[in-house]
Structure formats: structure tokens, C-alpha cells
MIVEXSE-653764 format. One record per residue (C-alpha): residue number from 0; x, y, z. Coordinates in steps of 0.1 Angstrom, whole numbers, plus 5000, padded with zeros to 4 digits. Each point is the difference from the previous one (the first is absolute). Layout:
BEGIN
<NUM, <X, Y, Z>>;
...
// end
This chain:
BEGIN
<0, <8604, 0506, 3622>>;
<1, <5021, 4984, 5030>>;
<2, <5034, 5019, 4998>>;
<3, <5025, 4963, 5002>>;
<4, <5035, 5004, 5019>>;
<5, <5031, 4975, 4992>>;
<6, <5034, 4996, 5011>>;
<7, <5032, 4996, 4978>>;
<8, <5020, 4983, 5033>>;
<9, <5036, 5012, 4991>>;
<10, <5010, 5002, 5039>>;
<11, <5010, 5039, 5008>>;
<12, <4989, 5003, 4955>>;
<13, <4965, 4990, 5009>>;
<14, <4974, 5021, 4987>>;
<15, <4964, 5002, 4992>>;
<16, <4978, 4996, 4968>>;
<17, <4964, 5015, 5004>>;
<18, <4978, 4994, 4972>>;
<19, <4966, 5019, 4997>>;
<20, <4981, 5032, 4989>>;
<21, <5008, 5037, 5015>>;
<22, <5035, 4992, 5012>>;
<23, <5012, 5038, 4997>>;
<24, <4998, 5008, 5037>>;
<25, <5025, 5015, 5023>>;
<26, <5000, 4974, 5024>>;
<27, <5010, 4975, 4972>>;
<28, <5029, 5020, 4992>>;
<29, <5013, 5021, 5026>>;
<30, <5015, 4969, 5024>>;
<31, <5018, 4985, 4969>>;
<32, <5020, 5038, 4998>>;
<33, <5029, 5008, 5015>>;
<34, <5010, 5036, 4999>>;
<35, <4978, 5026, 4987>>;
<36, <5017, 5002, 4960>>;
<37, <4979, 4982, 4975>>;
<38, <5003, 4996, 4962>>;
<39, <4970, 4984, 4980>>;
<40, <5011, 4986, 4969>>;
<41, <4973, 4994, 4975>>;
<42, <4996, 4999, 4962>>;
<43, <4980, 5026, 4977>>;
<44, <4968, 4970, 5000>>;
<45, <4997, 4996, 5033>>;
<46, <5008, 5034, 5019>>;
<47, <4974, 5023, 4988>>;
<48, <4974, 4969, 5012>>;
<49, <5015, 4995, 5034>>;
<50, <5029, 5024, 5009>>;
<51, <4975, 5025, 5018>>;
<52, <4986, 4972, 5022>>;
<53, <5033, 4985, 5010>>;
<54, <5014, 5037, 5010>>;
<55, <4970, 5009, 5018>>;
<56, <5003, 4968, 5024>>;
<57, <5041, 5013, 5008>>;
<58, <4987, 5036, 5018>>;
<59, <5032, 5017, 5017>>;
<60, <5026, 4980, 4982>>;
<61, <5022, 5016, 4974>>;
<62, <4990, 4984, 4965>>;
<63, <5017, 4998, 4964>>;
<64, <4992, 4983, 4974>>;
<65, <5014, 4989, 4967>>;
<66, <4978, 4987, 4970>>;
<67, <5015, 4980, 4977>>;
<68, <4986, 4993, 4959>>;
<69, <4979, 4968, 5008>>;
<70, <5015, 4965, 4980>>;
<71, <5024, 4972, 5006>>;
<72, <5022, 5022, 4973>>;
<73, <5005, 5026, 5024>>;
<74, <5013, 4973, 5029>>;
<75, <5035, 5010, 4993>>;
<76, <5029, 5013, 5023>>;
<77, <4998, 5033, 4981>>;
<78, <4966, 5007, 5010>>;
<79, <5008, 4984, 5035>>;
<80, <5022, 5031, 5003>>;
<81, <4969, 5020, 5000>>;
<82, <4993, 4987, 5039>>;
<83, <5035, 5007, 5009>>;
<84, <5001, 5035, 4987>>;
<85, <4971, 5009, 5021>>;
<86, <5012, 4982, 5029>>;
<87, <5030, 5023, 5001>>;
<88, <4985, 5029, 4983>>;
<89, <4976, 5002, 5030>>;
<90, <5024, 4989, 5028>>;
<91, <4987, 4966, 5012>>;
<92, <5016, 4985, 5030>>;
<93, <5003, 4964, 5009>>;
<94, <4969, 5000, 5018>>;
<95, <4982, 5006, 4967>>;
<96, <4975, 4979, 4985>>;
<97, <4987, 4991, 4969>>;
<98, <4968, 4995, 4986>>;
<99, <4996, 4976, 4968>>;
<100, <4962, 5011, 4986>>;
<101, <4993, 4983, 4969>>;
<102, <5009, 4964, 4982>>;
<103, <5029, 4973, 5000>>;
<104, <5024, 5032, 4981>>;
<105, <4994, 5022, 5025>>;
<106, <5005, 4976, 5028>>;
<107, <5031, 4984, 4989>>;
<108, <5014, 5035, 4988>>;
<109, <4993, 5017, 5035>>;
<110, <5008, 4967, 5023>>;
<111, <5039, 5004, 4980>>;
<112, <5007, 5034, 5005>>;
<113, <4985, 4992, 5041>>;
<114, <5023, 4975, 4997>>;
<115, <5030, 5020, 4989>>;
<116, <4995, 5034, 5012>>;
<117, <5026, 5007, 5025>>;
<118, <5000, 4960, 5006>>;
<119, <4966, 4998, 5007>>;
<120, <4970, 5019, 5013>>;
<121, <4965, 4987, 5005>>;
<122, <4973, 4998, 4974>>;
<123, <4962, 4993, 4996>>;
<124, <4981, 4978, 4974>>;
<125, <4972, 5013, 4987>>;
<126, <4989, 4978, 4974>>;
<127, <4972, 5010, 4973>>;
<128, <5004, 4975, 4975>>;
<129, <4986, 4961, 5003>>;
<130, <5031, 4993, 4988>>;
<131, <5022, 5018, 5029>>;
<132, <4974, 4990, 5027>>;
<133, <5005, 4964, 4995>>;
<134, <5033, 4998, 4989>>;
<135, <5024, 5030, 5001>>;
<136, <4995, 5019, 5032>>;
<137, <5004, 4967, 5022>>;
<138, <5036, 4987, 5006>>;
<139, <5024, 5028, 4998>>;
<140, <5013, 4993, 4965>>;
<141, <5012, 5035, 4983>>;
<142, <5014, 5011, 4974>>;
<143, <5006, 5014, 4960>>;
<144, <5003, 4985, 4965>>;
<145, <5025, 5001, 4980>>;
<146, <4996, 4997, 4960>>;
<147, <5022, 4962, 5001>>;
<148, <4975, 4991, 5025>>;
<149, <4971, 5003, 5026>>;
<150, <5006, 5007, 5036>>;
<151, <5033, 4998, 4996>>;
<152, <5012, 5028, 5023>>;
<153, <4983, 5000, 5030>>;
<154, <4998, 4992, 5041>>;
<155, <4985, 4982, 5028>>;
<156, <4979, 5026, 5020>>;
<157, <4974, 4995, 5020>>;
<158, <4969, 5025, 5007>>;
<159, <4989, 5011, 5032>>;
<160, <4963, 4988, 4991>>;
<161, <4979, 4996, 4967>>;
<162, <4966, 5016, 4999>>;
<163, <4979, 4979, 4969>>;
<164, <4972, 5025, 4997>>;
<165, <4974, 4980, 4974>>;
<166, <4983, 5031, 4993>>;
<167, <5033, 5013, 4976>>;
<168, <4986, 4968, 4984>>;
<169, <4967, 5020, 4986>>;
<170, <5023, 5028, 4979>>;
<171, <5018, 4969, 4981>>;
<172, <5002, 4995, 4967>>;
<173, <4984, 4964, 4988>>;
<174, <5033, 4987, 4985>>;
<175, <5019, 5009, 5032>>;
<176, <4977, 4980, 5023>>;
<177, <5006, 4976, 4978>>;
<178, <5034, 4998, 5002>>;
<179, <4995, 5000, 5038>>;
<180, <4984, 4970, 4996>>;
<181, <5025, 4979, 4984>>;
<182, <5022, 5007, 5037>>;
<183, <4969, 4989, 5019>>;
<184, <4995, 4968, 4982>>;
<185, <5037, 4990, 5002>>;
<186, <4993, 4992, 5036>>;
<187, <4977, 4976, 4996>>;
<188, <5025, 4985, 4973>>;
<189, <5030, 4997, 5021>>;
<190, <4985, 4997, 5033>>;
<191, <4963, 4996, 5009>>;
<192, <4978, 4980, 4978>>;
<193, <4971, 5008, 5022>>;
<194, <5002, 5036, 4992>>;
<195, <5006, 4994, 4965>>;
<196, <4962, 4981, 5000>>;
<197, <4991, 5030, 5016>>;
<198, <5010, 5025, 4970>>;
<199, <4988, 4976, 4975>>;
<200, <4966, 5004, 5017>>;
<201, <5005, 5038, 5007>>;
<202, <5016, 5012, 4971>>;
<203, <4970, 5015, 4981>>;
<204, <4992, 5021, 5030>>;
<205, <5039, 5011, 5007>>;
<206, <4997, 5009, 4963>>;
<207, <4970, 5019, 5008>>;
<208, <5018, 5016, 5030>>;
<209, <4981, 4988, 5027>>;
<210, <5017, 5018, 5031>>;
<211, <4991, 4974, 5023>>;
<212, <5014, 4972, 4983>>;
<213, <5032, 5022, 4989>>;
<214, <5006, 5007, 5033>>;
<215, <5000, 4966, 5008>>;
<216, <5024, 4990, 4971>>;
<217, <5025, 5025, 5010>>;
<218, <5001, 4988, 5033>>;
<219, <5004, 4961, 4996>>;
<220, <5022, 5014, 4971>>;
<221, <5022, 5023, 5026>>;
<222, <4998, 4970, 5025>>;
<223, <5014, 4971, 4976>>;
<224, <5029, 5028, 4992>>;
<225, <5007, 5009, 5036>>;
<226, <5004, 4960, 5010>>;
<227, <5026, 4993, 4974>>;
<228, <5018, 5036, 5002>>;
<229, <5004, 4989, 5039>>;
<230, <5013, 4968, 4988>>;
<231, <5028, 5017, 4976>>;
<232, <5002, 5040, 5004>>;
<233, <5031, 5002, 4977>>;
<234, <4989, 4972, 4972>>;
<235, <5022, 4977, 5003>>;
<236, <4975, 4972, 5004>>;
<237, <4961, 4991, 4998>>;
<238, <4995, 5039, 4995>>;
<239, <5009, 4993, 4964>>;
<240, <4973, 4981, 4993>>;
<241, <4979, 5039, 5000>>;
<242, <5013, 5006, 4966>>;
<243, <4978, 4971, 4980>>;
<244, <5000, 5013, 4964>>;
<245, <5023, 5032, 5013>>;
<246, <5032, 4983, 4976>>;
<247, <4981, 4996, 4973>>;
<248, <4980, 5031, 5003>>;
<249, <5031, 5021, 5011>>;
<250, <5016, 4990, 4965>>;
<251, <4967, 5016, 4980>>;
<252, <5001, 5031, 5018>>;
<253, <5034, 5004, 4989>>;
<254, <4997, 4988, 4968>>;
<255, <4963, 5020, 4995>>;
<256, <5016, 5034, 5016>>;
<257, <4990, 5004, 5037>>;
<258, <4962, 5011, 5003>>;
<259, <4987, 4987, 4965>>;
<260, <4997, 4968, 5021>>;
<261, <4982, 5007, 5032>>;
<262, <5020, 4981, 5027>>;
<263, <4972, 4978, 5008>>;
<264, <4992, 4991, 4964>>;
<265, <5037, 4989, 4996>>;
<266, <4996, 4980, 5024>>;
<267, <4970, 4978, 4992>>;
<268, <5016, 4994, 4968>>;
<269, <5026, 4989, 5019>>;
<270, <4981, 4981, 5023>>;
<271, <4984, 4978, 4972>>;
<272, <5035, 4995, 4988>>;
<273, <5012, 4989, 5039>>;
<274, <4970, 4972, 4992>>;
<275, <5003, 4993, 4969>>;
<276, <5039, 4988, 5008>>;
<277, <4982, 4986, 5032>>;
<278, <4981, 4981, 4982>>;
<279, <5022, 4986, 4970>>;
<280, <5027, 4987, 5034>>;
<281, <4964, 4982, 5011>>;
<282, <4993, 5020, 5031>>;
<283, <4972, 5015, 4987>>;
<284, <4972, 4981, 4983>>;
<285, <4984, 5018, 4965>>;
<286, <4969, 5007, 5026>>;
<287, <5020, 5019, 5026>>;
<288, <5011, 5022, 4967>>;
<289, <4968, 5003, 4989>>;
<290, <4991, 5013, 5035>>;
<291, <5029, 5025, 4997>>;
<292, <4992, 5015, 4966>>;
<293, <4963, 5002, 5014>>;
<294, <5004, 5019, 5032>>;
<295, <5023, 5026, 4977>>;
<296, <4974, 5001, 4972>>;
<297, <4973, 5005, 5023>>;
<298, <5019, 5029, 5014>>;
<299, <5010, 5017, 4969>>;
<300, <5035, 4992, 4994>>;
<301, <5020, 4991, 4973>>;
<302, <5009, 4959, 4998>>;
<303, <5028, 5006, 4972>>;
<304, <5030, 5014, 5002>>;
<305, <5007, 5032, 4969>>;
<306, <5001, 4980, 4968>>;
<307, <5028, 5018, 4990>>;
<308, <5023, 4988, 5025>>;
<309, <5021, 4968, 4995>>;
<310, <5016, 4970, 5019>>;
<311, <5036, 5018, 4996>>;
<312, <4984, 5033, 5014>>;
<313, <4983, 4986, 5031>>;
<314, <5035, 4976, 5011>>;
<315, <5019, 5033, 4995>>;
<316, <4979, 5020, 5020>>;
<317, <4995, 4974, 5026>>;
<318, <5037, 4996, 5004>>;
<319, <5001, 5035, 5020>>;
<320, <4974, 4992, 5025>>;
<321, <5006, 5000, 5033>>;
<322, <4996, 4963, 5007>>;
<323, <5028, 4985, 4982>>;
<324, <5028, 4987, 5019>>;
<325, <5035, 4991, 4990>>;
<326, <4983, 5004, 4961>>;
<327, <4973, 4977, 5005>>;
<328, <4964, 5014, 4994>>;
<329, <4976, 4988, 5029>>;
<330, <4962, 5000, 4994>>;
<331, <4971, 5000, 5023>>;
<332, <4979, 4972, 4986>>;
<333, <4971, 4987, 5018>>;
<334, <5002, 4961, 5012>>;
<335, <4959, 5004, 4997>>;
<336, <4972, 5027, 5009>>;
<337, <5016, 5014, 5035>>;
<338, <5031, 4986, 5000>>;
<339, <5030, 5023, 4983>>;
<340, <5037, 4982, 4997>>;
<341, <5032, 5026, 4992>>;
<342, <5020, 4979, 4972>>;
<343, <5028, 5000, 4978>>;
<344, <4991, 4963, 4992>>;
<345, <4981, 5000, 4968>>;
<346, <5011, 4988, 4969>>;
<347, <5014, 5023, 4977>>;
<348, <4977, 4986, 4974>>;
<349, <4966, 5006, 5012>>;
<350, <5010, 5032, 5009>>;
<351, <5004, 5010, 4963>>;
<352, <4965, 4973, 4994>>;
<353, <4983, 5030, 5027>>;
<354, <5018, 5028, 4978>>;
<355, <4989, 4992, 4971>>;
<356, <4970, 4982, 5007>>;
<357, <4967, 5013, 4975>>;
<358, <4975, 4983, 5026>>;
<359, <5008, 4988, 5035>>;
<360, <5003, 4966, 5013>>;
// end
């Protein structure tokens, strides 16, 4: 497989994505490190598969590490303060660097603390999830939940470069590439209905793992991300239009307890709720929905929000996320297939039709 290189073009925050097999080498890593301090910070799933490798491609550098308990429970400033004790505990300098090896918690988790220790030090993404190679790792958006609400606490901090190795891919568990999936199929919602043809036509075999056509998914997925995140670094345009279904899913992880939900199940419930609203305002015809709850289904994710959670619960929930402004909720709805619109013009109404809704429109 043909290692693939792409730029996030930030000016002097510009860094590189490479996607492709056998990316633990020292001339992948070494130019992106500063001094010679190093701390890995991985989780208790992940670092007995690929800790050894990553160390052995860092020969003469001084390396810690911190493990964390893998789950999205566990993203929380006190474990956070796990990273910092080692930080200090071993002495790092501002010429340190960290090393995020593992999924979207581990990224966010070390990304803040890069972000915040002693005002900011460099840090590596090291994606191993579908999930964090698509979605997480690219764009620089850190951070920790809190129990009122997800992401809540958290920074803009870019990496030095993102290495999407697609071989982490073979060690993952089936619902977790699944979840994956639901990030990769958001782009051809919002933003390329080309590609989406493409994963309704691919979607057996990215079920099926093919690492060719993985590969090629996380890169046009990467690419889509790293266009609008050069657009809007700091989100306070088109860039929202990356978190299709993330309101409504946002408000099940909270309400389900963080990691019953996997992130990326959350939020293709969510998604069919962004269409099913979509839909009911007349964007959307029922056949565009149809083709949403398809694409979902085929990739083994849940259509339906938890049926023990009710209108009242998801407007409460949603009222904490990140996108309202001056107390209005704003949505990211979809206009039609590839074309996303961030809203707060939607009747209050068909709102509670999409929240309560038994079938879709």
C-alpha cells in the first residue's frame, strides 16, 4: 500500500497527515521532536499492542509514558492530572513533546495537557482508532468532559503532524470500526456527495476491513476535514458544520453515561435525527432519509436514539452544547446530500415532531 501525505495549511500551524501501513519509523517521528524528552500517553487497550513499537522508533531520546484506564468515562480532568504528574514528576522542559497513541480519549486528553503544560509544548497524534483517524486527531481540538456536558473544558492545539497508520485498524474491535464509520460517512453528508456514492458502494468491504479501500476513506476523510478546518481553525464558522449528529448524539452520551454509547454510535443516531428534522423543514426528501438510515444500517449502527430517553431530556441536554449562542440552540442540518447549513432557524415544533417521532419522515 502507497503511504498518502496531506497538508492541514494553517500558515506557520501547518502540518502533515500520512495515512498508510508501517508508519512507526524514526524518520517519521524524529523531525516532528524538539528536544530529546518524550512522554507517550496511551491507554491499558492499546499500549501493550503498540507501545513497544512506537518506543523502539524514538532510539536516544528520553521516554515516559503514562497509561490511562481506556473509556470516554475516564476523559476527565482528574485523570488528565495523570499526564501532568509525570510531566513534572520526570522533569520535562518546554522543549518536550507529547505522544497521543491510541483513540479520540487519548488524543483529546494528551493534545489538552500539550496545550496547557507550562503554556504549551508540542505533541504528536497517533491515532489508532477509525474514529480518531478521521475525526479526532485532525484540527487541533482538545480537551475533557465534564459530567453537565461533553467537551466542555478544553483548547485549540494543534499537532506537529498526524501519523494514520491503517494497520492499528486490524487489532479493532467490530463495534469500534463501526463507530468509525459513522465520522467517515458524515463527510459525504455535509460535504461531498460523490464520496458518499462512493461508501454506499464500498461499504461492505470497509466493513470487511479492506486496507486498501480504508486507507482511501481516511484520506478523502482527512482531506474534506483539513479544507474546512483551514477555512475556520477556531469554529466560529463552516467548521461547525463537522459536528452533524454531534448535538444530538452529545446529549445520549450524557444522558447514557459516557462509553455505554460509543461516540460514533451517538452520533448516527444523531445523524438520522439531523435528517429527519431536515426532512420534516422540506430540505431533505423521504429518499435522501432513506439513503441516510441505509448507509448507517449497512454499517452497523444504531438508527434510534435509547428509547428511554425523552423530548424533555434531549432539549435539556442540548442546551449545554457548545453551539448555542446568546441561548439559542443551532443545528447542523443538511440543505440535501453534501450540502450542511449551521441553523438556529427551525421551528420549535418539528423539533419536538423529530423528538418524538416513532418512524421518520
Amino acid at each position: 500500500m502507497t503511504q498518502q501525505t496531506l497538508n492541514v495549511d494553517l500558515g506557520d500551524r501547518s502540518y502533515p497527515i500520512f495515512v498508510g501501513k508501517d508508519l512507526f519509523q524514526p524518520h517519521m517521528l524524529k523531525p516532528y521532536i524538539r528536544g530529546n524528552q518524550v512522554l507517550i500517553v496511551s491507554n491499558t487497550t492499546v499500549a501493550p499492542l503498540y507501545l513497544k513499537a512506537l518506543k523502539a522508533a524514538l532510539p536516544d531520546i528520553q521516554i515516559n509514558e503514562v497509561i490511562l484506564p481506556d473509556g470516554e468515562e475516564y476523559k476527565s480532568l482528574t485523570h488528565l492530572n495523570a499526564i501532568y504528574d509525570e510531566l513534572l514528576l520526570q522533569k520535562h522542559n518546554r522543549t518536550t513533546t507529547l505522544i497521543a497513541l491510541g483513540g479520540g480519549v487519548v488524543g483529546d486528553m494528551t493534545g489538552y495537557a500539550a496545550a496547557s503544560y507550562q503554556r504549551g509544548v508540542n505533541f504528536i497524534q497517533v491515532p489508532t482508532t477509525l474514529l480518531s483517524q478521521v475525526d479526532s486527531s485532525v484540527g487541533g481540538k482538545t480537551g475533557v468532559n465534564h459530567p453537565m456536558g461533553k467537551n466542555m473544558i478544553g483548547a485549540f492545539h494543534q499537532p506537529q503532524v498526524v501519523l494514520a497508520s491503517v494497520d492499528a485498524l486490524e487489532t479493532l474491535p467490530d463495534r469500534e470500526l463501526s463507530a468509525g464509520l459513522a465520522e467517515v460517512v458524515k463527510y459525504g453528508f455535509i460535504y461531498d456527495e460523490a464520496f458518499l456514492c462512493w461508501l454506499e458502494d464500498n461499504m461492505v468491504d470497509l466493513v470487511a476491513r479492506d486496507s486498501a479501500k480504508l486507507s482511501q476513506a481516511i484520506y478523502r476523510s482527512c482531506e474534506i476535514k483539513a479544507e474546512v478546518v483551514a477555512q475556520d481553525e477556531r469554529e466560529g464558522g463552516i467548521r461547525a458544520i463537522l459536528n452533524l449528529g454531534h448535538t444530538f448524539g452529545h446529549a445520549i452520551e450524557a444522558k447514557q453515561g459516557y462509553g455505554n454509547w460509543l461516540h460514533g454510535e451517538a452520533v448516527a443516531a444523531g445523524t438520522m435525527m439531523a435528517a429527519d428534522l431536515s426532512c420534516r423543514m422540506g430540505w431533505l426528501t423521504q429518499d435522501d432519509v432513506k439513503r441516510v438510515e441505509n448507509i448507517l444500517v449497512a454499517a452497523n449502527l444504531p438508527v434510534k436514539p435509547p428509547q428511554d430517553m425523552s423530548a424533555a431530556d434531549f432539549i435539556d441536554l442540548m442546551s449545554v452544547d457548545k453551539k448555542v449562542l446568546d441561548g439559542q440552540l443551532r443545528l447542523v442540518l443538511l440543505k440535501s446530500l453534501g450540502e450542511a447549513v449551521v441553523t438556529a432557524d427551525f421551528p420549535a415544533e418539528l423539533l419536538q415532531e423529530t423528538l418524538t417521532a416513532d418512524t421518520y419522515c
